[in-house]
C-alpha positions in Angstrom: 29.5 -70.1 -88.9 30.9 -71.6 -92.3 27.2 -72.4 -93.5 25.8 -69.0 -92.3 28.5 -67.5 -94.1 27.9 -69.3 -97.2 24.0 -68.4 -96.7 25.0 -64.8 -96.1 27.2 -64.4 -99.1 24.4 -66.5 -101.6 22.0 -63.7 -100.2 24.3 -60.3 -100.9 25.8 -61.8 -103.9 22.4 -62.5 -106.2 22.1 -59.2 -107.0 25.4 -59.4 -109.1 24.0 -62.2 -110.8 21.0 -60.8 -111.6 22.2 -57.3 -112.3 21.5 -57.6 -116.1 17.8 -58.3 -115.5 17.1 -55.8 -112.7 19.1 -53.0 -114.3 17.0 -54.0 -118.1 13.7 -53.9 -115.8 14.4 -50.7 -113.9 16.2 -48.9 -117.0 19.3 -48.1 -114.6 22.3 -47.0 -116.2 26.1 -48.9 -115.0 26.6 -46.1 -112.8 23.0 -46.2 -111.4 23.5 -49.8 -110.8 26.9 -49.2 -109.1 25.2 -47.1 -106.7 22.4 -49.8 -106.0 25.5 -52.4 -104.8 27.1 -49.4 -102.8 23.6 -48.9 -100.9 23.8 -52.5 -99.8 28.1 -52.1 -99.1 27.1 -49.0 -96.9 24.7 -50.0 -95.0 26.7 -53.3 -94.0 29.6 -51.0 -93.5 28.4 -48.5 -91.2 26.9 -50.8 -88.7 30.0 -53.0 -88.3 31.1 -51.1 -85.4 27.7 -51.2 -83.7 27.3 -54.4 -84.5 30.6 -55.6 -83.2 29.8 -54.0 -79.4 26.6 -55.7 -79.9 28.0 -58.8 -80.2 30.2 -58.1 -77.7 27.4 -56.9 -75.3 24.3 -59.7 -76.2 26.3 -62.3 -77.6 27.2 -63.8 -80.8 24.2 -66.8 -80.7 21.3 -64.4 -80.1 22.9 -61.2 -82.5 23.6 -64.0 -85.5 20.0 -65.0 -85.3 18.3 -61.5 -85.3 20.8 -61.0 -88.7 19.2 -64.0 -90.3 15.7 -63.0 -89.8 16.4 -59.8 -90.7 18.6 -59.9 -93.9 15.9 -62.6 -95.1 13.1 -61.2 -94.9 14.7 -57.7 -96.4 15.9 -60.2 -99.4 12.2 -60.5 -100.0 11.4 -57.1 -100.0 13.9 -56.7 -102.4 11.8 -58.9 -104.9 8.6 -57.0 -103.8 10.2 -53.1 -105.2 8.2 -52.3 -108.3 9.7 -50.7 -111.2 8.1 -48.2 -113.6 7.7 -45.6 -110.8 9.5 -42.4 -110.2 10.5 -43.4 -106.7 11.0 -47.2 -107.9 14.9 -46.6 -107.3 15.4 -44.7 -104.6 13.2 -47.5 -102.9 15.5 -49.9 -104.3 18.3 -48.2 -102.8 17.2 -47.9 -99.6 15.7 -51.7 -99.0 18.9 -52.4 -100.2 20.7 -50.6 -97.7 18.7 -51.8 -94.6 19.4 -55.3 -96.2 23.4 -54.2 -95.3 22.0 -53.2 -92.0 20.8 -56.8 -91.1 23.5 -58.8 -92.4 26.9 -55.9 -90.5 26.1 -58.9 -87.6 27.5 -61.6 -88.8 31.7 -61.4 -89.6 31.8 -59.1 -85.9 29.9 -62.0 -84.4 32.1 -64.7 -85.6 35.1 -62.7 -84.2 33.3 -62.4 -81.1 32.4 -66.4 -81.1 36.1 -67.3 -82.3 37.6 -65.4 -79.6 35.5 -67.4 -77.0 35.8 -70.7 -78.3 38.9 -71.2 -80.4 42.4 -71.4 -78.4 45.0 -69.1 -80.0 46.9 -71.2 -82.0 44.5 -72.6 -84.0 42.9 -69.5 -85.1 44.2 -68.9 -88.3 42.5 -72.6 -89.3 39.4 -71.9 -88.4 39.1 -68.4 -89.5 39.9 -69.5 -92.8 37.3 -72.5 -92.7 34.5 -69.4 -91.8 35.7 -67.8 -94.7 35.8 -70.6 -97.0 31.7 -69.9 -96.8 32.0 -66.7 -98.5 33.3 -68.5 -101.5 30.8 -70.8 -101.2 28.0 -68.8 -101.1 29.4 -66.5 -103.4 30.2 -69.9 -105.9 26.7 -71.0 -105.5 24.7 -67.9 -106.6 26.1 -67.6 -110.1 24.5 -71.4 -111.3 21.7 -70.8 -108.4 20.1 -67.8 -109.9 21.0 -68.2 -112.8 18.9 -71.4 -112.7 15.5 -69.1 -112.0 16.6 -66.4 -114.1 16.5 -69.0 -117.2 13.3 -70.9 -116.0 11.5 -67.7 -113.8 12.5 -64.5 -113.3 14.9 -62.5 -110.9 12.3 -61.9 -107.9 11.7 -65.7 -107.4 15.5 -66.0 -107.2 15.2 -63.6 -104.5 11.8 -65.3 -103.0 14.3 -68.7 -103.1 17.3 -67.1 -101.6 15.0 -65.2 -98.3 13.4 -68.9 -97.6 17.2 -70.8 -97.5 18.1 -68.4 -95.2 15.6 -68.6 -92.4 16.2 -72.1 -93.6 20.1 -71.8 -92.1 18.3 -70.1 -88.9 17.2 -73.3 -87.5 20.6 -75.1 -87.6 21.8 -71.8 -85.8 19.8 -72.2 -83.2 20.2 -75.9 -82.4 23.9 -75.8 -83.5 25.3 -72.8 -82.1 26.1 -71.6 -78.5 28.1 -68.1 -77.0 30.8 -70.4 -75.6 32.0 -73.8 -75.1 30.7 -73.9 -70.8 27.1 -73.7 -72.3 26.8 -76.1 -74.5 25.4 -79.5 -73.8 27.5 -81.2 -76.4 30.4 -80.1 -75.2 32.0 -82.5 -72.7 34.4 -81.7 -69.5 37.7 -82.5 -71.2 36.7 -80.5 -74.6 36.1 -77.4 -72.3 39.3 -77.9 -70.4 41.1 -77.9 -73.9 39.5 -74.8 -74.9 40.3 -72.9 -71.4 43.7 -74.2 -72.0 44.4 -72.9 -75.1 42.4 -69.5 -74.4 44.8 -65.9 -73.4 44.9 -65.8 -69.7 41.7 -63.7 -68.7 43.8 -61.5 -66.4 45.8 -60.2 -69.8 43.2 -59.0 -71.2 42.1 -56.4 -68.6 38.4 -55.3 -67.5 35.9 -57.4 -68.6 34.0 -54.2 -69.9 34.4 -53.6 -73.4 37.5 -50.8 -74.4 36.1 -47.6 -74.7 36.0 -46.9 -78.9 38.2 -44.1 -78.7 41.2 -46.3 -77.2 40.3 -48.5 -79.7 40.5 -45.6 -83.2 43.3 -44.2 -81.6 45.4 -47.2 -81.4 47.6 -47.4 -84.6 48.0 -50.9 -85.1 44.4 -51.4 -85.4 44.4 -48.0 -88.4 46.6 -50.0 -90.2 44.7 -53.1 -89.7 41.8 -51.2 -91.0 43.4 -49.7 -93.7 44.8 -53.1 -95.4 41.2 -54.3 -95.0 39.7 -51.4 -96.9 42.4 -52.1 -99.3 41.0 -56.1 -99.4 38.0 -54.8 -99.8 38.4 -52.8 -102.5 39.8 -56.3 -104.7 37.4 -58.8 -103.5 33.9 -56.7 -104.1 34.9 -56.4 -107.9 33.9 -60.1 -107.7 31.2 -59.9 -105.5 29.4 -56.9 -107.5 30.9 -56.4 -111.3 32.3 -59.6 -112.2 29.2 -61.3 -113.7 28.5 -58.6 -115.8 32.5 -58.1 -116.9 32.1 -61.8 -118.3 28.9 -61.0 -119.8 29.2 -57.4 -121.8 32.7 -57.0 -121.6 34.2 -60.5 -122.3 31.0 -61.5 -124.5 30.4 -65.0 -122.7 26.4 -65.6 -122.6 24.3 -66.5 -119.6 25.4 -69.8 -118.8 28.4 -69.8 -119.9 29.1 -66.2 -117.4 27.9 -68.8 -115.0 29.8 -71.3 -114.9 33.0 -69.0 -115.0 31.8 -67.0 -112.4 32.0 -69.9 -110.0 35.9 -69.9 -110.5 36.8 -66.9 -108.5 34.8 -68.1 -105.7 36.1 -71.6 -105.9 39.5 -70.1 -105.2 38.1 -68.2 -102.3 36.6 -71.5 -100.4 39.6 -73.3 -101.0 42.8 -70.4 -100.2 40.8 -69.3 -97.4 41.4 -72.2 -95.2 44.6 -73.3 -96.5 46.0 -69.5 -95.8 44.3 -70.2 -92.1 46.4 -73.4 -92.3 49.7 -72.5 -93.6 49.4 -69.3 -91.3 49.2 -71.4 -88.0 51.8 -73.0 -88.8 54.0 -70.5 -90.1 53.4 -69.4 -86.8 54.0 -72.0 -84.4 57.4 -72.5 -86.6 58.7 -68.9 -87.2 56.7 -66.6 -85.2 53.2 -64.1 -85.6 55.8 -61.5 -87.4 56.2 -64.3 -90.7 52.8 -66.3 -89.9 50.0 -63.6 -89.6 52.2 -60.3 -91.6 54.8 -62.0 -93.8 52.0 -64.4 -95.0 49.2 -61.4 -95.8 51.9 -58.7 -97.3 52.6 -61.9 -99.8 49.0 -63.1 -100.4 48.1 -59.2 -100.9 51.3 -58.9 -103.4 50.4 -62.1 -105.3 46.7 -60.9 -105.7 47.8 -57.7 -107.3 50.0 -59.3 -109.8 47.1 -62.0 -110.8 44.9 -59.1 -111.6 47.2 -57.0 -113.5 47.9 -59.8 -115.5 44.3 -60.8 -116.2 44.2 -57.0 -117.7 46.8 -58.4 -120.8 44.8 -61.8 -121.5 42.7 -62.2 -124.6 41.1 -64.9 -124.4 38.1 -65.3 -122.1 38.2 -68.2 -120.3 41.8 -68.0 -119.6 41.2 -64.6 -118.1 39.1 -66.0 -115.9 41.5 -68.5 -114.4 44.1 -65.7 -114.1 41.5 -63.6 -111.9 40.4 -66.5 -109.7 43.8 -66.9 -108.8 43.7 -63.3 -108.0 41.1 -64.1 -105.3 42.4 -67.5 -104.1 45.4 -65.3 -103.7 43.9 -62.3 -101.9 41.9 -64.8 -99.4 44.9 -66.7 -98.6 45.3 -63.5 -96.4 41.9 -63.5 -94.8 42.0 -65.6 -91.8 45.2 -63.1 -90.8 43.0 -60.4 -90.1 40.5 -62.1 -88.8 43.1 -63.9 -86.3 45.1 -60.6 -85.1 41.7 -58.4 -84.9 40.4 -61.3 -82.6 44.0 -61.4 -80.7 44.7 -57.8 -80.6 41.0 -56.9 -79.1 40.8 -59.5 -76.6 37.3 -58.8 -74.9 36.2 -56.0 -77.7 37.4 -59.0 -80.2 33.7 -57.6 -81.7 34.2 -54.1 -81.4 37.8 -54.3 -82.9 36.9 -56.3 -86.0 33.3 -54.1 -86.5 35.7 -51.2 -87.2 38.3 -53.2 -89.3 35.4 -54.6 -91.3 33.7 -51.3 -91.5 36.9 -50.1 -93.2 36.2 -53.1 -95.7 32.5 -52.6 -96.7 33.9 -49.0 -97.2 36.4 -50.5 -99.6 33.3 -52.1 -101.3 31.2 -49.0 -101.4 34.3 -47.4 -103.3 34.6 -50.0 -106.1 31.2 -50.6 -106.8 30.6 -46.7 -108.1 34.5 -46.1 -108.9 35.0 -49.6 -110.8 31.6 -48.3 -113.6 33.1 -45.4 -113.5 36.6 -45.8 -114.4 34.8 -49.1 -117.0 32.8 -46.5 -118.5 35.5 -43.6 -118.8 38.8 -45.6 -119.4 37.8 -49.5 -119.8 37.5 -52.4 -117.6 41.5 -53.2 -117.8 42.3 -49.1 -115.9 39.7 -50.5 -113.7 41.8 -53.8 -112.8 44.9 -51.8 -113.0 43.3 -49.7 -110.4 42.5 -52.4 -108.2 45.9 -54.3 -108.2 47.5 -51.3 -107.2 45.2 -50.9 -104.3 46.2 -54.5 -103.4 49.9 -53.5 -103.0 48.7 -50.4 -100.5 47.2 -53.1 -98.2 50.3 -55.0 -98.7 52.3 -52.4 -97.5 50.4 -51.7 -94.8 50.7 -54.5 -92.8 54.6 -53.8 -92.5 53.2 -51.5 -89.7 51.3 -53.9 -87.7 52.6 -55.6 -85.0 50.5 -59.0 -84.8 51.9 -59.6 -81.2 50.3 -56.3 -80.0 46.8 -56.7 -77.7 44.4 -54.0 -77.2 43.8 -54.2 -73.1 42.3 -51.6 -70.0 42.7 -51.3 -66.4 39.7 -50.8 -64.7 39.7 -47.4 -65.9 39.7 -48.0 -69.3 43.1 -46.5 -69.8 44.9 -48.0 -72.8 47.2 -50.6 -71.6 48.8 -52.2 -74.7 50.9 -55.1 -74.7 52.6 -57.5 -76.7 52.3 -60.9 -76.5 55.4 -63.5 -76.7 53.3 -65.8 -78.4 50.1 -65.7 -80.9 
């Protein structure tokens, strides 16, 4: 799941990159372009929930694979949109929104594959190795296209990106399995670990998904979803406008936006599994209440004060290092949600984290029109400003989340709620 990550986030995040070229080509204004990322952000955000009782329903192995195929070969079609036309952007948009479509799969799928083979316990780690392939993918795509943009043009970059991921489809298939009792290379006393480590099956109620209004209705996971949207809101400034910040706002040229650009997402591969780590064992030592909250309402507070700060630094380059410790910052927090959403929904583990993430992308659709809009109207600093104080809204959300709570059903799918002594 780390490399398909990485894949996913090199395939969503070359349009940042390239954003000067297509916007030059297709004579788009920032707002214009704004609502290009948002198309993407919203089709992605809409499907989460679908896709999360999908993965729940099919399975994580066969659901990640359809993804692939499909956000690939929509990458491509992305290259083939001609400009020049009257109807050249709203087909831009809306390729770019079934693109979201195909790629909603993946993050409710990796729930749905953590919660099958990862004991409790060690959750935190390898959520936060998963997520360290966002940064990756994200870290990649700024020298990657970059790389075609100087020696091509921005539709080969795309052409390159479609063929590495149906590249990434054929490790998934001989790699990958729906849980540990399947796989061949899996032997007896590595399943009996797993089992071991697993919540007792008969905690977590019918095996039939919950129903979704139990799971909307139930507070802890509003909150959840609401520090998410907040998360979202931070980390798709970097995944949408910060290329172009560096580059018309900061005055760095091509390469040199490039190789900047990497930092943020070099933070993000390397915070996201150390805040995996240092939230397991937070937890085995103090508890879920200081491993999985205390750890996210600080990593969330931290972010917000990196990015405010960035807003009073001259110089460049030095701004840069003060926002990528934003993001290594925000993603120390990650692997917490990721961990209680899988823990709290038990068998809906997919279902619970489609909505959660839903309420992320949403975040995402929101900053990439409001961030143009407050650049355009009040300057990128308002627009930072703007953003760390979203940050503290997610931090203060998670004071109302109890990561001991688990989402559960009797056979009638009445809400049956329970808190767990341990994570």
């Amino acid at each position: 799941m780390f490399a398909i990550a990485a894949v996913s986030y090199l395939d969503r995040n070359n349009i940042s990159i390239a954003a000067s070229a297509v916007q030059k080509e297709f004579g788009l204004t920032n707002v214009q372009l704004g609502t290009v990322f948002s198309a993407f952000v919203m089709g992605y955000a809409f499907s989460q929930p679908l896709a999360g009782r999908l993965a729940d329903r099919f399975g994580p192995y066969r659901m990640v694979a359809i993804g692939i195929v499909w956000w690939s070969v929509f990458t491509a079609a992305t290259a083939l949109v001609p400009s020049g036309y009257g109807w050249s952007l709203g087909l831009l948009i809306a390729t770019r929104f079934v693109l979201g479509v195909g790629e909603s799969v993946i993050f409710p799928a990796s729930n749905r594959l953590v919660a099958n083979w990862i004991p409790t316990r060690e959750r935190g780690v390898a959520n936060g190795v998963i997520f360290a392939g966002v940064g990756i993918g994200a870290g990649v795509a700024p020298p990657l296209i970059t790389y075609f943009l100087i020696n091509h043009d921005w539709r080969v970059a795309f052409y390159a990106s479609a063929v590495i991921g149906l590249a990434s489809l054929i490790g998934w298939l001989v790699v990958a399995r729906d849980r540990p009792d399947i796989h061949p290379w899996v032997d007896p006393t590595e399943a009996a670990y797993i089992k071991a480590g697993l919540p007792d099956p008969t905690a977590l109620g019918s095996h039939k998904a919950a129903p979704w209004l139990q799971i909307l209705k139930n507070r802890h996971v509003a909150a959840l979803s609401l520090s998410y949207f907040c998360y979202g809101y931070v980390a798709y400034i970097f995944f949408t406008w910060f290329f172009k910040y560096l580059s018309t706002e900061r005055g760095l040229d091509l390469k040199a936006s490039a190789l900047y650009a990497m930092l943020p997402f070099i933070a993000m591969a390397v915070c996201s599994p150390l805040g995996g780590w240092m939230a397991d064992r937070l937890t085995d030592r103090f508890g879920p209440g200081v491993g999985r909250r205390g750890l996210a309402v600080f990593a969330l507070v931290l972010a917000a004060a990196f990015v405010a700060m960035a807003t009073q630094v001259a110089d460049a380059r030095l701004a840069c290092v003060v926002l990528a410790g934003g993001a290594g910052a925000l993603y120390l927090s990650q692997s917490a949600f990721w961990t209680v959403s899988a823990n709290l929904g038990g068998r809906s583990a997919g279902s619970v984290s489609g909505v959660m993430n839903m309420a992320n992308q949403l975040g995402g659709v929101v900053t990439a029109s409001l961030t143009a809009l407050l650049a355009d109207r009040l300057g990128w600093n308002a627009s930072f400003l703007a953003a760390a104080g979203v940050s503290l809204v997610g931090a203060a959300a998670w004071l109302f989340i109890d990561p001991t709570h688990r989402l559960a059903s009797d056979a009638t799918g009445v809400d049956a709620g329970v808190a767990l002594a341990k994570p």
